[in-house]
C-alpha positions in Angstrom: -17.3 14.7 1.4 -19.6 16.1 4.6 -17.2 17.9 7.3 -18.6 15.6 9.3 -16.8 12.9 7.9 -13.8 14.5 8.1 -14.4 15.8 11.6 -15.2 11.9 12.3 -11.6 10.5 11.2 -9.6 13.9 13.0 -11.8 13.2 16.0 -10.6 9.4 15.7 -6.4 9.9 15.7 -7.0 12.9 18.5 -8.9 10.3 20.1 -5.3 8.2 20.2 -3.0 11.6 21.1 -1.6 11.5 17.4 -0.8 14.7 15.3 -2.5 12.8 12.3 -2.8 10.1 9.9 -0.1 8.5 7.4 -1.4 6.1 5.0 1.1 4.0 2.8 -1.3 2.9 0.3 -3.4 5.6 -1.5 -4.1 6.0 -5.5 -2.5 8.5 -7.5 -2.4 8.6 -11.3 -2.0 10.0 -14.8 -5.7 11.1 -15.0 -6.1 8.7 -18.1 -4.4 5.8 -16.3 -7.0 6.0 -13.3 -10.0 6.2 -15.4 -8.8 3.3 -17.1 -8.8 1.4 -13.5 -12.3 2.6 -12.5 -13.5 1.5 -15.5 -12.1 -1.8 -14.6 -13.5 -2.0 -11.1 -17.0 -0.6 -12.8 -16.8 -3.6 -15.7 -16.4 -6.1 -12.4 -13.4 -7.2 -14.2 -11.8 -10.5 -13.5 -8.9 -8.9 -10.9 -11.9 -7.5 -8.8 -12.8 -11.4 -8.2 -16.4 -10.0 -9.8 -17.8 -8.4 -7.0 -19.6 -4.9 -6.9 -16.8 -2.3 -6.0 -18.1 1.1 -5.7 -15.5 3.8 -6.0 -16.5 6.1 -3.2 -14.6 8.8 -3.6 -15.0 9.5 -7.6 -13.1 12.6 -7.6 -10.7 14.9 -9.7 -7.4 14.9 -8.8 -6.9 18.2 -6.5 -10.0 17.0 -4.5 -9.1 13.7 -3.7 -5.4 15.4 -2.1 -7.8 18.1 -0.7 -9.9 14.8 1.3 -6.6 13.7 2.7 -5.6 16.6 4.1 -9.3 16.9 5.5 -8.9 13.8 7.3 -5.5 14.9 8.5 -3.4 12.4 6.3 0.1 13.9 7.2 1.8 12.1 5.0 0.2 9.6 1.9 1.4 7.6 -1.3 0.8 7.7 -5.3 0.7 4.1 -5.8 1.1 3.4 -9.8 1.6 0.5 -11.4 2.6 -0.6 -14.9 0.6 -3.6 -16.3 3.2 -4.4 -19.5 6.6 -3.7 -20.1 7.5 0.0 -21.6 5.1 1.6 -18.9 7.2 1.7 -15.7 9.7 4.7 -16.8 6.9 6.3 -18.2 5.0 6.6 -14.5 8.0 7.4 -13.2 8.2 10.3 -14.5 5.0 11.5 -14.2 5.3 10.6 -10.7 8.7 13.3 -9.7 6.4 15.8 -11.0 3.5 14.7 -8.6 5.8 14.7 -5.6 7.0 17.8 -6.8 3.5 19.7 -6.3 2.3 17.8 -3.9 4.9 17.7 -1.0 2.7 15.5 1.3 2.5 12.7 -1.0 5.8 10.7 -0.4 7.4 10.5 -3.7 6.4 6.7 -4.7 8.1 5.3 -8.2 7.4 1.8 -9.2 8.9 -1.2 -11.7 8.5 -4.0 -14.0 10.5 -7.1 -15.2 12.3 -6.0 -18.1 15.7 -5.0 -19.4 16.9 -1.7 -18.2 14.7 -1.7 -14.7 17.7 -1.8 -12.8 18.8 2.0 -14.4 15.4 3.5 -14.0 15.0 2.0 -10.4 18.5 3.4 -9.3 17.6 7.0 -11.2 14.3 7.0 -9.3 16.0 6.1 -5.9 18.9 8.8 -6.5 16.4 11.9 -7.6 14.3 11.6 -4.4 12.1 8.4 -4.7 10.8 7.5 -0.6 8.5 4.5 -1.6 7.8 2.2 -4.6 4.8 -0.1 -5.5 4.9 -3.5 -7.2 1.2 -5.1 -8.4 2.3 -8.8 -9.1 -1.0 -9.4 -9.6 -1.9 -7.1 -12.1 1.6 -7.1 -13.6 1.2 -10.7 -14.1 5.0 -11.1 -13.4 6.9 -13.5 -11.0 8.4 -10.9 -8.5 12.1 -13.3 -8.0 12.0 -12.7 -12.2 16.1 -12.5 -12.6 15.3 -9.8 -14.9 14.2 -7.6 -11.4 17.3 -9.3 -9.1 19.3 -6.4 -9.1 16.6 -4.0 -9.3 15.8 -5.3 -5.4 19.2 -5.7 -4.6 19.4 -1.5 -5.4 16.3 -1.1 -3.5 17.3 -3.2 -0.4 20.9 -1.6 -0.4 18.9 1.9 -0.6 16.7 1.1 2.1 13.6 2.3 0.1 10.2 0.6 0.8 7.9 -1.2 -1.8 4.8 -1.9 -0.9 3.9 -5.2 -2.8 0.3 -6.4 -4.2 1.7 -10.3 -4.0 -1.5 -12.0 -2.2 -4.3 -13.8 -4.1 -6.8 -11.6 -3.1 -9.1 -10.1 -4.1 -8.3 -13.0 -7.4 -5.6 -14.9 -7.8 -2.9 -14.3 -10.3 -0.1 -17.3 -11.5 2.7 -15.5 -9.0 0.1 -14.7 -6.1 1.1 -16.2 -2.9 3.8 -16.3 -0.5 6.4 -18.3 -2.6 7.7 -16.3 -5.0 7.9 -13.5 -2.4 9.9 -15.9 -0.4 12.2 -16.1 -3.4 13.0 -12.8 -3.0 13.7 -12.2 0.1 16.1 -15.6 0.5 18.1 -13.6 -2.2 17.6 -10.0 -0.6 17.0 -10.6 3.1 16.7 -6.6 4.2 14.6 -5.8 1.3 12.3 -3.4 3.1 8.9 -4.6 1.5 5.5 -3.9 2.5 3.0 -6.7 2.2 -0.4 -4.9 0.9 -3.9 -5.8 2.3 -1.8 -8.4 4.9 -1.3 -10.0 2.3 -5.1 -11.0 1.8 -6.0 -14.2 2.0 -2.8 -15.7 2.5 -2.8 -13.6 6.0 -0.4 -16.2 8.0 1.6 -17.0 5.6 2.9 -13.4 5.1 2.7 -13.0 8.6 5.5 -16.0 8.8 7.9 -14.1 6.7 7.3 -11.2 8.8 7.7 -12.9 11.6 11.1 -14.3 9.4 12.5 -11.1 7.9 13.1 -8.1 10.3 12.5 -5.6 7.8 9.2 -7.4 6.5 6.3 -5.4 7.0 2.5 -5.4 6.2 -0.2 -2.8 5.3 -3.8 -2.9 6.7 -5.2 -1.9 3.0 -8.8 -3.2 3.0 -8.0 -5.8 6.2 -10.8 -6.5 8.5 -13.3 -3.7 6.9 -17.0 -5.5 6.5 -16.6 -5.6 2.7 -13.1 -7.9 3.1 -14.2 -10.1 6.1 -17.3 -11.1 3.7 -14.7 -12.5 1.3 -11.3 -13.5 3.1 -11.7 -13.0 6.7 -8.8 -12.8 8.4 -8.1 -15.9 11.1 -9.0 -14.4 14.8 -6.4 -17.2 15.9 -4.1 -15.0 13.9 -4.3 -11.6 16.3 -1.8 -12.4 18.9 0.4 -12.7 16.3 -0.3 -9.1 14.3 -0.4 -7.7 17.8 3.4 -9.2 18.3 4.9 -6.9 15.0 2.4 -4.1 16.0 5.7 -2.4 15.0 5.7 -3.3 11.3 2.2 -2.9 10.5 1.1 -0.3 8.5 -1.9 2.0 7.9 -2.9 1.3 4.1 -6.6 2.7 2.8 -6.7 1.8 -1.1 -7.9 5.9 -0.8 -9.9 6.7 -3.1 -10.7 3.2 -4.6 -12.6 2.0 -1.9 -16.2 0.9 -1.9 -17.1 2.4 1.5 -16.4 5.3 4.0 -12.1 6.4 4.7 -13.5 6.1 8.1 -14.6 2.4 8.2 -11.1 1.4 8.0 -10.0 3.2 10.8 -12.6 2.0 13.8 -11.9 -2.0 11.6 -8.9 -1.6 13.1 -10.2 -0.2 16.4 -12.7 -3.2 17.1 -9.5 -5.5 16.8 -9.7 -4.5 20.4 -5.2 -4.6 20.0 -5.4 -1.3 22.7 -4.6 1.9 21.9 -1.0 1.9 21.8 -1.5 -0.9 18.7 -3.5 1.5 16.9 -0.8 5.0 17.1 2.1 2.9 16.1 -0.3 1.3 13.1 -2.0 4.7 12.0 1.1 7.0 12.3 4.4 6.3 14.5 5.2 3.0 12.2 5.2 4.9 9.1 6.5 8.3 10.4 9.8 6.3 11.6 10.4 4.2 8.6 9.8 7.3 6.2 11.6 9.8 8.9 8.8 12.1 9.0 9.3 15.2 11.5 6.7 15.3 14.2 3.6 17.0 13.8 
């Protein structure tokens, strides 16, 4: 990273009168786990949809945090992910001791369907966790599973956020798509979740469940950047609409998994042409008030 690309995304939030960034969707990992998932995105593997995917910012661990805080990321995620059963508690753990080093990540925990998720959820939610992070695609798991009932039922009466991979994009998986998140929140209606990527490509369909549930909100992850409007643009009849919940969208990056500049996401968002009061609430205030973050 150039300070010049760093002085290009500060320049862009004291542009807007904000004290910084916070992104709800950034990549941290056992160091063994995330090489496993660049291979993946290298090997074009099927979940990629088999395009090229670059990872810009190939980096060790302390470096990638160190970028963040370049770009003025106040506040970020670890968002981990088990792909089978027996993994979950395992991340879990290496994720308290992440947060624990790294007090500018919000502590982010995550789950799977299978027996005893309910205990590790509640132990995750009770020793600090702000944030979790469910990958129905990659998980390959139906998210209104009964097995994860009263794990969301803990989570909703706990008020912690998970940001959800449950589109189709950038492949579809067989519980992709708005119904089985639909499922879910019939059973759990104040379940705060987080729709990743807007939901990509099912865009209004997510955005009807927003629009729906009150505490329904959607990350920008990827949205609207060159690379995603090649392959799931989103609807321009659509905008009045994500302008109407400019309250419950989210900044989201992918950070460091990306196959292009941090800052191309940012001025995506600024050619929506949504004004600039859009753009603080979606890069900071939004986030800052659902995770109670002091002022900068």
């Amino acid at each position: 990273m150039s300070d010049h690309e760093a002085g290009q995304v500060r320049r862009f939030w004291e542009g807007l009168g904000l004290p910084g960034l916070v992104d709800v969707h950034t990549h941290f990992m056992p160091e063994r786990v995330l090489a496993k998932v660049w291979a993946y995105f290298d090997g074009l593997g099927p979940l990629t949809g088999g395009f090229e995917w670059p990872i810009t910012y190939r980096h060790e661990e302390d470096e990638r945090a160190a970028l963040l805080r370049a770009f003025g990321v106040r506040a970020f995620t670890a968002m981990l992910y088990p792909h089978k059963a027996g993994m979950a508690e395992w991340l879990n753990g290496w994720a308290v001791d992440f947060a624990r080093r790294t007090p500018d990540c919000l502590h982010t925990s995550t789950l799977f369907p299978e027996p005893g998720v309910e205990t590790y959820v509640r132990r995750a939610v009770e020793s600090g966790a702000r944030v979790f992070k469910a990958h129905v695609q990659v998980g390959a798991y139906d998210p209104a599973d009964e097995l994860l009932d009263p794990a969301w039922g803990v989570l909703a009466e706990a008020g912690v956020p998970v940001v959800i991979h449950c589109g189709s994009g950038p492949a579809p998986g067989k519980h992709t798509g708005p119904e089985p998140i639909a499922r879910v929140l019939a059973r759990h209606p104040r379940l705060r979740l987080i729709v990743a990527h807007l939901g990509m490509p099912e865009y209004e369909d997510f955005l009807d469940l927003a629009e729906r549930y009150g505490e329904v909100r959607l990350d920008t992850t990827m949205a609207f950047t060159d690379f995603s409007e090649r392959l799931a643009p989103f609807p321009r009849r659509a905008l009045p609409r994500l302008a109407d919940l400019g309250d419950r969208i989210l900044l989201g990056s992918d950070f460091p998994n990306i196959p292009y500049p941090y800052l191309h996401q940012l001025l995506a968002l600024e050619r929506l042409d949504l004004g600039d009061a859009w753009l603080r609430g979606v890069c900071h205030d939004n986030a800052a008030r659902l995770f109670g973050l002091a002022e900068g």
